[in-house]
TIZA-843145 format. One line per field, with one value per residue (C-alpha): z, x, y. Coordinates in Angstrom, 3 decimals, always signed. Each point is the difference from the previous one (the first is absolute). Last residue first. Example, Ala and Ser with C-alpha at 12.3 -4.5 7.8 and 13.67 -1.06 7.14 Angstrom:
BEGIN
zz	(+7.140:+0.660)
xx	(+13.670:-1.370)
yy	(-1.060:-3.440)
END
This chain:
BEGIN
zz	(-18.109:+2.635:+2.279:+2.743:+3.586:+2.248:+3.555:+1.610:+3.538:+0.930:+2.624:+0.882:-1.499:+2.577:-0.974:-3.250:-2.022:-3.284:-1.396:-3.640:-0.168:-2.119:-3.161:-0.708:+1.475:+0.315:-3.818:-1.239:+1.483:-1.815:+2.404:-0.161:+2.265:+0.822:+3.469:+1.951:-2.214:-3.368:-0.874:-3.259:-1.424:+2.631:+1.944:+1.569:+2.190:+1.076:+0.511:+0.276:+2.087:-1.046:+1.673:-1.874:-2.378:+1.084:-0.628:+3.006:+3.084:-2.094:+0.130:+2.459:-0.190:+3.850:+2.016:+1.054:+2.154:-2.328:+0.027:-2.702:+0.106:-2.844:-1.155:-3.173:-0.569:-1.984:-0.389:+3.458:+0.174:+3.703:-0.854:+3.450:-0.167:+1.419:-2.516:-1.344:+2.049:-3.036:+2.116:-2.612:+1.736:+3.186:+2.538:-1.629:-2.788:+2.602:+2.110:-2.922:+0.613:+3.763:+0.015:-1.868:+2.732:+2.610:-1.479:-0.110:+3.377:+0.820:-1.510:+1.640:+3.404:-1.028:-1.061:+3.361:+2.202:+1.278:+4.113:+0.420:-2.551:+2.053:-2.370:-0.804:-3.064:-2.085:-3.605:-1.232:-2.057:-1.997:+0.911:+3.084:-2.091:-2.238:+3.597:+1.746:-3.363:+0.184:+3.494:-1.137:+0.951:+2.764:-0.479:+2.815:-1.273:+2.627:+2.497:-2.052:+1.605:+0.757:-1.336:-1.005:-3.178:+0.285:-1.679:+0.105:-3.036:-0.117:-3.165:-1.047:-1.087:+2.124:-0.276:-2.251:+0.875:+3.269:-1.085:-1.622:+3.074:+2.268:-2.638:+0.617:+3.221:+0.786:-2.154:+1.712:+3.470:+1.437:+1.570:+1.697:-3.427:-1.749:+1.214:-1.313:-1.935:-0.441:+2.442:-0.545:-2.969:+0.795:+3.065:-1.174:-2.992:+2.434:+1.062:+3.559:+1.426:-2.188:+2.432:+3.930:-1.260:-1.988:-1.951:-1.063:+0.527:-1.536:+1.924:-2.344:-0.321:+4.320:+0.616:-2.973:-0.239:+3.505:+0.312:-2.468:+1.564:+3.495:-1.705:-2.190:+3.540:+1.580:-2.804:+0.678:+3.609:-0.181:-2.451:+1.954:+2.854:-1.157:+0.116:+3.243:+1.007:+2.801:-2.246:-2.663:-1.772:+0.744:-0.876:-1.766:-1.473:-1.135:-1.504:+0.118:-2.708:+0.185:+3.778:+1.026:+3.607:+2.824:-3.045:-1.617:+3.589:+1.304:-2.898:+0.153:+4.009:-0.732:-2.817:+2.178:+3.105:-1.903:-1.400:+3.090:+1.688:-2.919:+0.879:-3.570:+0.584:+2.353:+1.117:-0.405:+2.643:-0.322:+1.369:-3.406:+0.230:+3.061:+0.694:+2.091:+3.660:+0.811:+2.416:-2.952:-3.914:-0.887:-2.716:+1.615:+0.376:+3.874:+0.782:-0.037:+2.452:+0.704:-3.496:-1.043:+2.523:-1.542:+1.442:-1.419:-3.690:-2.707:-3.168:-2.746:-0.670:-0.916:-0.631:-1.956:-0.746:-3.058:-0.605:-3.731:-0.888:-0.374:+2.874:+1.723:-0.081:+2.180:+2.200:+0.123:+1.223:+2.609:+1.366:+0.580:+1.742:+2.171:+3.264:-0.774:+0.061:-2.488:+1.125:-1.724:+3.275:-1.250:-1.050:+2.534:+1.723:-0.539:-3.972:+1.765:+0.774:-0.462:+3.641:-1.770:-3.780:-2.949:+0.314:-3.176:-3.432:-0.573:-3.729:-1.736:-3.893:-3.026:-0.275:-2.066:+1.209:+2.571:+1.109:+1.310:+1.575:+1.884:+1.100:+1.449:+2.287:+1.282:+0.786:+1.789:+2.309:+0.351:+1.802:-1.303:+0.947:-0.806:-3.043:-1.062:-3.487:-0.683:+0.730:-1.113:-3.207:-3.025:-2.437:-3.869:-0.191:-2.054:-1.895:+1.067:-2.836:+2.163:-0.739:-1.024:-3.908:+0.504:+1.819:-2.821:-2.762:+1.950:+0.286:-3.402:-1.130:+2.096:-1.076:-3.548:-3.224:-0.496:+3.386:+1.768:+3.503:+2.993:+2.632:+3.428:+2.034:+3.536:+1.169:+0.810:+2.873:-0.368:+3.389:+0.484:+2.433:+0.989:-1.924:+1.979:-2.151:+1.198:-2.244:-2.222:-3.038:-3.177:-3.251:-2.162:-3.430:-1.917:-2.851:-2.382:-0.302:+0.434:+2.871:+1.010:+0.626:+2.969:+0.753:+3.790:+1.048:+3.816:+2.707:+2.706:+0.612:-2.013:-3.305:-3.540:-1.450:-3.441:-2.435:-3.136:-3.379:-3.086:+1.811:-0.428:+3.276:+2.301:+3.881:+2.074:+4.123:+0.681:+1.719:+3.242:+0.448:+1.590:-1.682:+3.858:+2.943:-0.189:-1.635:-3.270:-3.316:-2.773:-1.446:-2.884:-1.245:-1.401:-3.563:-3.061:+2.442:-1.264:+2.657:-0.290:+2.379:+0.269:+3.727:+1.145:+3.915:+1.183:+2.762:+1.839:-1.828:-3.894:-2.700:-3.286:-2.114:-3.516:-0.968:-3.365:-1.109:-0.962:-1.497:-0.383:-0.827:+2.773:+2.539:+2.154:+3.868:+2.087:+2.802:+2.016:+3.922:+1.744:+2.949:-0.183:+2.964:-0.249:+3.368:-0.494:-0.838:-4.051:-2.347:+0.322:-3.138:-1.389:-2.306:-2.383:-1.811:-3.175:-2.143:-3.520:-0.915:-3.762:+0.984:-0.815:-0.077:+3.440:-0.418:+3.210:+1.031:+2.831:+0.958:+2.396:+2.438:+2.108:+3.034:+2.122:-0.192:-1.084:-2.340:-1.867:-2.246:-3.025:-0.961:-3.510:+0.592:-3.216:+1.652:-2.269:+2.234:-0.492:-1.710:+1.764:-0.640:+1.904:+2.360:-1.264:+2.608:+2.197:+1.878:+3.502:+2.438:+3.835:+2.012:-2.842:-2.752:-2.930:-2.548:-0.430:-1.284:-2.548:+2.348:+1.814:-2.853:+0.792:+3.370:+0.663:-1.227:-3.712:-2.049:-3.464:-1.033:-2.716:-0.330:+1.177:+3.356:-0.165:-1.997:+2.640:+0.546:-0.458:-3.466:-2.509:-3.619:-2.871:-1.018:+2.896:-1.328:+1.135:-3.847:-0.476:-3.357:-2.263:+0.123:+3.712:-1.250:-1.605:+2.191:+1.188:+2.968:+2.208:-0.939:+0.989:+3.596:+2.097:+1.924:+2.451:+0.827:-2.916:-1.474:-3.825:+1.670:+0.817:-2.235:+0.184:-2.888:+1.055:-2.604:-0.714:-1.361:+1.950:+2.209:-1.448:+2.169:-2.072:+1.259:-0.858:+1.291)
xx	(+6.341:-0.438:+2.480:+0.097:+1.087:+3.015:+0.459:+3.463:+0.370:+4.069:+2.340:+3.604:-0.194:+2.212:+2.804:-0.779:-1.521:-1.369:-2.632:-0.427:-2.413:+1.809:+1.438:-1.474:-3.813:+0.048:+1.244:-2.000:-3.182:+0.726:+0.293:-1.089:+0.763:-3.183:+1.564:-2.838:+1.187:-1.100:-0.137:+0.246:-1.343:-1.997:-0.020:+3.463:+1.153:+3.091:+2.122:+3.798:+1.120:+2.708:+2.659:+1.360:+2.872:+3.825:+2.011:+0.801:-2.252:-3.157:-0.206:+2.348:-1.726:-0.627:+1.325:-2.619:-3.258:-2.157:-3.670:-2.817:-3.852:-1.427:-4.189:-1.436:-2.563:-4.169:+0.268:+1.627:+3.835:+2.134:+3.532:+2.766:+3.394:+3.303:+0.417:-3.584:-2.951:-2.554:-3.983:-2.973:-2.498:-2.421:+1.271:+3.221:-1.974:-2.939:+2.095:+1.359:-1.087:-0.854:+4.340:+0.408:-2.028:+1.658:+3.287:-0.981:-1.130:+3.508:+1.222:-1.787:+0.879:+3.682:+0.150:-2.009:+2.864:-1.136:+0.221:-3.453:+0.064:+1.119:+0.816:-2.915:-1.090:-2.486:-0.501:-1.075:+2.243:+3.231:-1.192:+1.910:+3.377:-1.082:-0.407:+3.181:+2.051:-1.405:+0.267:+3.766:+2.750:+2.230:+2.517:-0.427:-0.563:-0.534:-2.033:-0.502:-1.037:-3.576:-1.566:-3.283:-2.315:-1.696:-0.728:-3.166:-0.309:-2.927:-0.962:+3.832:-1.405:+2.049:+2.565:+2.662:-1.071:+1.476:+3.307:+0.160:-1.860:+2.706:+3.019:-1.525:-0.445:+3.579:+0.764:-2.626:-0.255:-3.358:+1.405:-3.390:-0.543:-2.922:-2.815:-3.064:-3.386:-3.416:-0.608:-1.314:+1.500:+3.160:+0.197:-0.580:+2.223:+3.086:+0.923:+0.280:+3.547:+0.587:+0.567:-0.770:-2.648:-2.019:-3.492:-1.651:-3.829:-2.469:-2.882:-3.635:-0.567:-0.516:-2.181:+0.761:+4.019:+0.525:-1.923:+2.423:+3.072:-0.928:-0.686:+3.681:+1.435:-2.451:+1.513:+3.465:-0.243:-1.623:+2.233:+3.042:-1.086:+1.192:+3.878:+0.182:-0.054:+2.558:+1.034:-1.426:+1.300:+0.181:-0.833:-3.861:-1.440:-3.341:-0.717:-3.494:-1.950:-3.010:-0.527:-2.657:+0.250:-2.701:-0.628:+3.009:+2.197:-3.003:-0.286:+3.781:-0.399:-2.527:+1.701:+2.862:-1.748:-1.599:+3.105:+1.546:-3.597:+0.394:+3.612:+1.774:+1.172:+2.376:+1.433:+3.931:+1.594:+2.248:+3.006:+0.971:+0.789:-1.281:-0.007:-2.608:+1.051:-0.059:-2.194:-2.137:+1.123:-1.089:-2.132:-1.980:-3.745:+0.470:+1.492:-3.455:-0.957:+3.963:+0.580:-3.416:+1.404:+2.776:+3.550:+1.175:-0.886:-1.780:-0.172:-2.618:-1.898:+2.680:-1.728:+0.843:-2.752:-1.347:-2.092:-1.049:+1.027:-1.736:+1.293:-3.523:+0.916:+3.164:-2.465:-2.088:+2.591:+1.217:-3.415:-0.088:+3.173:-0.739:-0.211:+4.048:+1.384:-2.039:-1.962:+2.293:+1.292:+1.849:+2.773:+0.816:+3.220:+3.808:+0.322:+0.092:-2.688:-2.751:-2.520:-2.914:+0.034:+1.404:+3.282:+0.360:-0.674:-2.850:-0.750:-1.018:-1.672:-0.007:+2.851:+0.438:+2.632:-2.399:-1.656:+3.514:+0.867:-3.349:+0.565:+3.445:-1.618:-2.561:+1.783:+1.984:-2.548:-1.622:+3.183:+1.458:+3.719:+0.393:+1.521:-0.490:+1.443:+0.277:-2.789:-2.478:-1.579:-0.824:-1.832:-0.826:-3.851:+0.219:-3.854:-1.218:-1.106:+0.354:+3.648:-0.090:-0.281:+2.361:+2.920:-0.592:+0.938:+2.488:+1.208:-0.137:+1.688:+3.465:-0.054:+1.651:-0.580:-1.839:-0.783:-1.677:-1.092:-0.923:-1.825:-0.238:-2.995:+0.364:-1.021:-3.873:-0.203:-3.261:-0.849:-1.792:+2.659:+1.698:+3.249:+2.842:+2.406:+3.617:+1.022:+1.475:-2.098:+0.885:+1.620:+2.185:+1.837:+1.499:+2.871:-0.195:+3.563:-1.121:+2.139:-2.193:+1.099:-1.634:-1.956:-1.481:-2.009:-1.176:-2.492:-0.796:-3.236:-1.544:-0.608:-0.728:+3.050:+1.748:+1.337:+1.236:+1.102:+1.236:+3.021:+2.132:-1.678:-1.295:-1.238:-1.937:-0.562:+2.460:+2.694:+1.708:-2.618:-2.132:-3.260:-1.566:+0.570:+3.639:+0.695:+0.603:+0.834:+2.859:+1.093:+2.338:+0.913:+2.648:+1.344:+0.632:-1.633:+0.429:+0.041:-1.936:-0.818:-2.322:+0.466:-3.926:+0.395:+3.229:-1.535:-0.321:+1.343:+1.084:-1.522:-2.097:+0.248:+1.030:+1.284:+2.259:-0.783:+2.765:-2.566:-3.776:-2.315:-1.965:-2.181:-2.317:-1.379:-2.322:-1.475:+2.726:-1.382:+3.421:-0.844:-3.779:-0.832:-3.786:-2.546:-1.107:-3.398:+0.939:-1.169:+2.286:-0.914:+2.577:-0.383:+2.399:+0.617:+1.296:-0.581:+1.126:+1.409:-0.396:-2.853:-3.186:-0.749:+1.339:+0.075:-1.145:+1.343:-0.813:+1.913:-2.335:+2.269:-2.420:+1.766:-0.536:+3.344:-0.791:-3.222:+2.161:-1.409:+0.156:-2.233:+0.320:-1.548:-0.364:-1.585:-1.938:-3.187:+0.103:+2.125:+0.257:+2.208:+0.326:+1.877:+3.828:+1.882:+2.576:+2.626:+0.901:+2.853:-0.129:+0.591:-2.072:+2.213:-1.673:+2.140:+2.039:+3.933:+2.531:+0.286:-3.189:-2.629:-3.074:+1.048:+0.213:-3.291:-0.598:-1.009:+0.457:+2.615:+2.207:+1.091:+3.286:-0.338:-3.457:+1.273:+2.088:+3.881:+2.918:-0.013:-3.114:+0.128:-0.539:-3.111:-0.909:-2.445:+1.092:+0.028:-3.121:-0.783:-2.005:-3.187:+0.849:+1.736:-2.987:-1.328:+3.628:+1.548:-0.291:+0.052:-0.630:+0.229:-0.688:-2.708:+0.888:-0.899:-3.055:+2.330:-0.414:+1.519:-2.960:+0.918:+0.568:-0.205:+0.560:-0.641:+1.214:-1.263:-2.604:-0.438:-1.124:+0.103:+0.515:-1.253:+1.248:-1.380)
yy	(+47.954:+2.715:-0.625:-1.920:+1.734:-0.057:+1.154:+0.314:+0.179:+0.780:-1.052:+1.599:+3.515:+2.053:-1.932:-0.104:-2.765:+0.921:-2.832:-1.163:-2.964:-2.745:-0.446:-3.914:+0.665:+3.634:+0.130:-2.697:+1.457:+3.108:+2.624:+3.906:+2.485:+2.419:+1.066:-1.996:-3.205:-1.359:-3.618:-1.973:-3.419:-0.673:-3.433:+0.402:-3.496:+1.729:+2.801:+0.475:+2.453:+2.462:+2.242:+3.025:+0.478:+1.231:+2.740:+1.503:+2.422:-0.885:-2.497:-2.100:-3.327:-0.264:-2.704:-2.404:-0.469:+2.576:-0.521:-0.746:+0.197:-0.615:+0.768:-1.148:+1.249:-0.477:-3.711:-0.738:-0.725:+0.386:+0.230:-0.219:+1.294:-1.273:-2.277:-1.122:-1.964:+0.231:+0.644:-0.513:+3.059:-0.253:+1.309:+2.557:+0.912:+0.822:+2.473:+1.828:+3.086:-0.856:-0.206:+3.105:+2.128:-1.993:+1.655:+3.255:+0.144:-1.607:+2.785:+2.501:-1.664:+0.320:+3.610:+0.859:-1.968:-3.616:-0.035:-0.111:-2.816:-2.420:-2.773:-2.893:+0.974:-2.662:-0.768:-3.237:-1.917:+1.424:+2.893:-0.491:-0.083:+3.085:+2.455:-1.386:+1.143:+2.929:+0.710:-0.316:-3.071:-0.708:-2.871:-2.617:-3.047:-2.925:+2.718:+2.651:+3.267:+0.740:+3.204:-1.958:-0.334:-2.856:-3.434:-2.084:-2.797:-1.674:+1.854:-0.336:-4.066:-2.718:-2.666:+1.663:+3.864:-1.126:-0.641:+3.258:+1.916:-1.485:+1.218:+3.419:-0.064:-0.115:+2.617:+2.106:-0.260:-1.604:-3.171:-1.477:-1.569:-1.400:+1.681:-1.333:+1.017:-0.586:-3.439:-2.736:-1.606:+1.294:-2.241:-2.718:+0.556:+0.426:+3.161:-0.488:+0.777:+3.204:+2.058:-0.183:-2.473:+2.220:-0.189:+3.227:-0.089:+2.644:+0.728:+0.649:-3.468:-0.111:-3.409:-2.223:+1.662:-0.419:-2.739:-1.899:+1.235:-1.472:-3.426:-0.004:+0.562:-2.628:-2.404:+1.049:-0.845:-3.518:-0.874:+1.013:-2.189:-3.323:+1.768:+0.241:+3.753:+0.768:+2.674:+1.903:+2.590:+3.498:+3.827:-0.954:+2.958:+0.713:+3.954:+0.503:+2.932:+1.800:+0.832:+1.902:-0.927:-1.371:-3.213:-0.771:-0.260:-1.691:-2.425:-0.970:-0.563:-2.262:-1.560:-0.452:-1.299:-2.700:-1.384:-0.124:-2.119:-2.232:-1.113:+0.068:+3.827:-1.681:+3.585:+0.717:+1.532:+3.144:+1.886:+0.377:-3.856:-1.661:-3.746:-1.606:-0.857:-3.606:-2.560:-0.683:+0.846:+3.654:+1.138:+2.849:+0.404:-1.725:+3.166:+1.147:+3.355:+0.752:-0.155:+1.791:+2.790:+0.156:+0.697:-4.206:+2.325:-2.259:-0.846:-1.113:+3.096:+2.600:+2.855:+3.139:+2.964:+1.279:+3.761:+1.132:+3.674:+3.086:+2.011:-0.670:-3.779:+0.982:+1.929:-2.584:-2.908:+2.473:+0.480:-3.568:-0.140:+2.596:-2.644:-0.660:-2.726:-1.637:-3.820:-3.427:-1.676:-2.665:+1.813:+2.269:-0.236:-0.954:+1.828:+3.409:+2.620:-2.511:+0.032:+0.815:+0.074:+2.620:-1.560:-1.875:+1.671:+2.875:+0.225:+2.911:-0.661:+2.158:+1.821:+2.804:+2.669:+1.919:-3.113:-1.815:+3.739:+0.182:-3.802:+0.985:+2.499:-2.132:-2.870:+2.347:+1.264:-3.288:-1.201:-3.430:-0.305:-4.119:+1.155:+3.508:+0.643:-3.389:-1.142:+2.315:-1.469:+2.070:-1.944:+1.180:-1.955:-3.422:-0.581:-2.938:-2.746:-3.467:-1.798:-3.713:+1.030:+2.556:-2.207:-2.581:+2.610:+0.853:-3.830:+0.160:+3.185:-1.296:-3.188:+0.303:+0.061:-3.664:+0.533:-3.470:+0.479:-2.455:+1.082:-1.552:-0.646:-0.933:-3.330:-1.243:-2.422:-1.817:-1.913:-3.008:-1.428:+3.054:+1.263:+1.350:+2.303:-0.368:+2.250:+2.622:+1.353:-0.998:+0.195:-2.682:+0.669:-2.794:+0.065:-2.680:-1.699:-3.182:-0.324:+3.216:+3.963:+0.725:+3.602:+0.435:+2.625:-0.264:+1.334:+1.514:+2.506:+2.324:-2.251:+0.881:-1.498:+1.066:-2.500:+1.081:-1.510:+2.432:+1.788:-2.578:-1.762:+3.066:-0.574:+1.949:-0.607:+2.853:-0.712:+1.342:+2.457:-2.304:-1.688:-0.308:-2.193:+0.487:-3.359:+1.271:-1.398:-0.521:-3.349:-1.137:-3.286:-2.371:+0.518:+2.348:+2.931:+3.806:+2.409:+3.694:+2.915:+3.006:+0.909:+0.941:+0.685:+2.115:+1.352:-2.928:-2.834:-1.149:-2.268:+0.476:-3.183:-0.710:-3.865:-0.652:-3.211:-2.605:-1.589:+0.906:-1.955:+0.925:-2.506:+1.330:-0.657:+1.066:+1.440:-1.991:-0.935:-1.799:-1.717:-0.575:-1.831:-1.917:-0.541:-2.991:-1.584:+0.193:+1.959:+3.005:+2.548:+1.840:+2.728:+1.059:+3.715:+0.581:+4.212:+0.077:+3.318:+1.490:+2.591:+0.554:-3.560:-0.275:-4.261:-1.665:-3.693:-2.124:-3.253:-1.905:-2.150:-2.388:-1.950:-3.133:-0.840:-3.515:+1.133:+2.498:+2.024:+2.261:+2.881:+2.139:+3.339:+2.338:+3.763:+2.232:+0.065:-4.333:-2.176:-3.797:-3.026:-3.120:-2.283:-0.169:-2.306:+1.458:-1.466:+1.137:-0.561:+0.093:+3.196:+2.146:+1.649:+1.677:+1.615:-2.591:+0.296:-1.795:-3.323:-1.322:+1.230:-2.212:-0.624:+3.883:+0.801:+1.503:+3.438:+1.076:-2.441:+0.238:-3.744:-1.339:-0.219:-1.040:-3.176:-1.268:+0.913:-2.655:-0.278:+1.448:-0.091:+2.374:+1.633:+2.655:+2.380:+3.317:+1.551:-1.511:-0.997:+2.792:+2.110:+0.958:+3.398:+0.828:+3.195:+1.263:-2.008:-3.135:-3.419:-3.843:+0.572:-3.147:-1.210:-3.514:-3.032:-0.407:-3.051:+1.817:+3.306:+2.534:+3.557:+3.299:+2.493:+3.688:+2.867:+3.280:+3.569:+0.425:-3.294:-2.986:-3.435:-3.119:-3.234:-3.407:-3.551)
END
């Protein structure tokens, strides 16, 4: 039995091998490309492995695959036996059994049609009268033909989230994953083969990527959560979804292209958050005064970071306890509203301070092993959001916060992993997470969410899916967030994007660079300022009104248009513009101090046939496409925002 699964440009054959143990991958790429043998097929013969080991298996038990990886692994081996077929709501499920372990596998499959990603899920169904250990929970599993392949994946740390990097495998594996709890910023939970096969994992919690080049020289990618799962007799255990994406040019476009599809229209308001201009230093007075200056240059949306909440004045107390300092909060929120501009606040929902009063209330709500004292990082505890009664108390506190206050906009952080948390409870956790997000957006649709784990900790597509934007970085200087925006751009669409404008120096590269230059990188996504502007001279604040004026120009280009990652410059293509954004990291090309010519940037992907900027220069396609953009660097001219549009034809 063969079924081919049509996405929008590609397709995804799978097939049940003649015994029924097993489904294998027959093909994968462009509409057509399974009209042909199977390029995984394999034809020769088999010595010292089994069958499974050889064949490109979609999914199989340890027992059936003992030697060349399983991605199910109970405490005693499994073997599957096909049991059925089923399309229903878009969904192919192909279910498989075993009777001894008293376990149903059901393989699910959902093509985006919109898009070319291909989404796998299983579900596992105990049918025995025992409780059932799952070990090691895979997603799924895919073989590539693809030797000697040369793996992408984002890697790094705190504050250095996002690091583009490449290794090419002949032999043996690779693995990246996080047992913090949550993604981590460590790795992300994306993965690039040759930059035509990716695997991306929507799940908040631990997990694991792992890429093996195969004896049979096919090379295998794995994805899953982290376990022990425990499975109930009669139970259904459903395991996160990961997508799988095919770019015949690249990944990049498609997994934006996914992003947008997953993503709920909201328009993206220009931010100003207070953090680092006040810290934990929250006095209504000078909230006030920097949200006059915010409205006066353009923004669009005042958010109050930590410290606005009773007993918060460092990071040792509060949190917990979510009720304003101050009694004229309330007032406070109106009067910023009065200025014109939309009001958000910062929470932290899973974490708590030992100073609390919920801590001293419920210190049974902490993970902690018995007879020991729970670990604090930050000067934190982490909550077991999986207890019913914790979950309860943060939507309640959530809908109070929304409710007495016209809020319009949450910012949810997470400063530390989890510890003392065995690994069975992280699904509980996660799946109250995803649950608290859900209500938010079913119960408050006008309050947009931006997901943070003291950076870019949380950014898988779980998370993405629910919420409007995310911060990616804590590390807000500019060289350094520029090559964290460019590996971020790889995994997610700029519309999730949030980057600010700040006066912090680097902290890995440490060459200053102009308010201009600060301005174009947060364009790059959506648009927030998080310097003290108080201190900003006159010429700068009318610059940076300037500058937001650009970015709301272009705004839409930059959210919803084709995105080419370029050197040092980003192009964002709609039908009507085509908008670049381009900065200088190098030596400058000397014009016109010397002889010398000016920089260029090579466009791509043109649909018109000639383009026109704001100066009335004309460019063949050809010539921006082969030539290059001109741009003059100077070293008071270190970023620029070029708009292009079609000419009449």
């Amino acid at each position: 039995m063969t079924w081919t699964l049509r996405m929008a440009t590609t397709s995804y054959t799978v097939a049940v091998e003649p015994g029924g143990r097993w489904a294998e991958l027959v093909a994968w790429g462009p509409h057509g490309v399974e009209a042909g043998p199977s390029p995984l097929k394999n034809l020769g013969e088999i010595h010292f492995i089994t069958e499974a080991d050889a064949a490109p298996v979609e999914y199989v038990p340890r027992g059936q695959r003992p030697f060349t990886g399983a991605d199910l692994e109970l405490p005693g081996d499994s073997w599957f036996t096909f049991d059925g077929c089923a399309e229903s709501g878009g969904v192919l499920r192909l279910a498989f059994a075993d009777e001894v372990a008293g376990l149903r596998a059901v393989l699910c499959y959902r093509p985006e049609t919109a898009v070319d990603v291909l989404s796998r899920w299983v579900e596992l169904t105990n049918t025995s009268d025992q409780a059932l250990h799952l070990d090691r929970i895979g997603s799924a599993g895919v073989c590539l033909p693809a030797g000697n392949p040369r793996l992408s994946f984002l890697h790094g740390e705190w504050a250095r989230e996002f690091q583009l990097d490449h290794v090419t495998l002949p032999a043996g594996g690779f693995r990246i994953g996080s047992s913090y709890g949550v993604p981590g910023h460590n790795y992300a939970p994306w993965l690039s083969v040759d930059d035509t096969w990716g695997v991306s994992l929507a799940w908040s919690g631990s997990w694991e990527i792992t890429a093996e080049v195969e004896p049979s020289g096919l090379t295998r990618v794995r994805a899953g959560m982290l376990g022990p799962v425990v499975v109930q007799p009669g139970e259904t255990f459903t395991t996160p979804e990961v997508a799988l994406a095919y770019g015949v040019d690249g990944l990049a476009q498609v997994w934006h292209a996914y992003d947008r599809l997953r993503s709920r229209p909201a328009r993206k308001p220009v931010l100003y958050n207070s953090w680092e201009a006040t810290g934990f230093e929250v006095s209504l007075p000078k909230q006030r005064e920097l949200a006059a200056v915010a409205a006066e240059i353009g923004v669009e949306l005042f958010v109050v970071d930590d410290g606005w909440f009773v007993g918060r004045h460092d990071d040792t107390g509060g949190l917990g306890d979510w009720y304003p300092e101050s009694p004229d909060f309330g007032a406070f929120v109106d009067d910023v509203r009065g200025m014109g501009l939309e009001f958000g606040l910062w929470v932290e929902p899973e974490c708590v301070s030992p100073k609390s009063q919920l801590y001293a209330e419920h210190p049974d709500w902490v993970y902690r092993l018995p007879g020991r004292e729970p670990t604090l990082i930050r000067n934190q505890l982490l909550l077991n959001l999986g207890l019913p009664e914790v979950y309860e108390f943060v939507v309640s506190t959530l809908d109070r916060l929304l409710t007495d206050y016209r809020i319009s906009y949450l910012k949810w952080d997470m400063n530390r992993p989890a510890t003392e948390r065995a690994g069975s409870l992280d699904n509980a956790h996660v799946r109250n997470y995803w649950r608290v997000l859900d209500h938010l957006r079913s119960k408050h649709p006008h309050v947009l969410v931006e997901g943070c784990a003291g950076g870019g900790g949380r950014t898988d597509l779980a998370t993405t899916g629910r919420v409007d934007v995310v911060w990616p970085s804590d590390n807000t200087a500019p060289l350094d967030r520029l090559q964290i925006q460019h590996g971020f751009l790889h995994m997610h669409a700029p519309h999730l994007m949030s980057s600010w404008v700040t006066d912090a120096p680097g902290m890995f590269d440490v060459r200053p660079r102009s308010l201009k230059f600060r301005f174009v990188l947060a364009m790059a996504g959506v648009l927030g300022i998080g310097a003290d502007v108080r201190h900003w001279s006159q010429d700068e604040r009318e610059e940076a009104a300037v500058l937001i004026k650009r970015y709301k120009d272009i705004r839409e280009v930059i959210h919803s248009g084709e995105v080419h990652l370029l050197n040092d410059a980003i192009q964002y293509s709609a039908p009507d513009r085509v908008a670049v954004l381009a900065w200088n990291t190098g030596t400058l090309t000397g014009v016109p101090t010397v002889p010398g010519r000016s920089s260029r940037v090579k466009l791509r992907g043109l649909a018109a046939q000639s383009y026109v900027d704001e100066d009335g220069e004309v460019y063949s396609a050809a010539h921006l496409v082969h030539v290059g953009l001109p741009l003059s660097w100077s070293p008071v001219n270190d970023a620029e925002v070029v708009v292009l549009r079609p000419t009449a034809s």
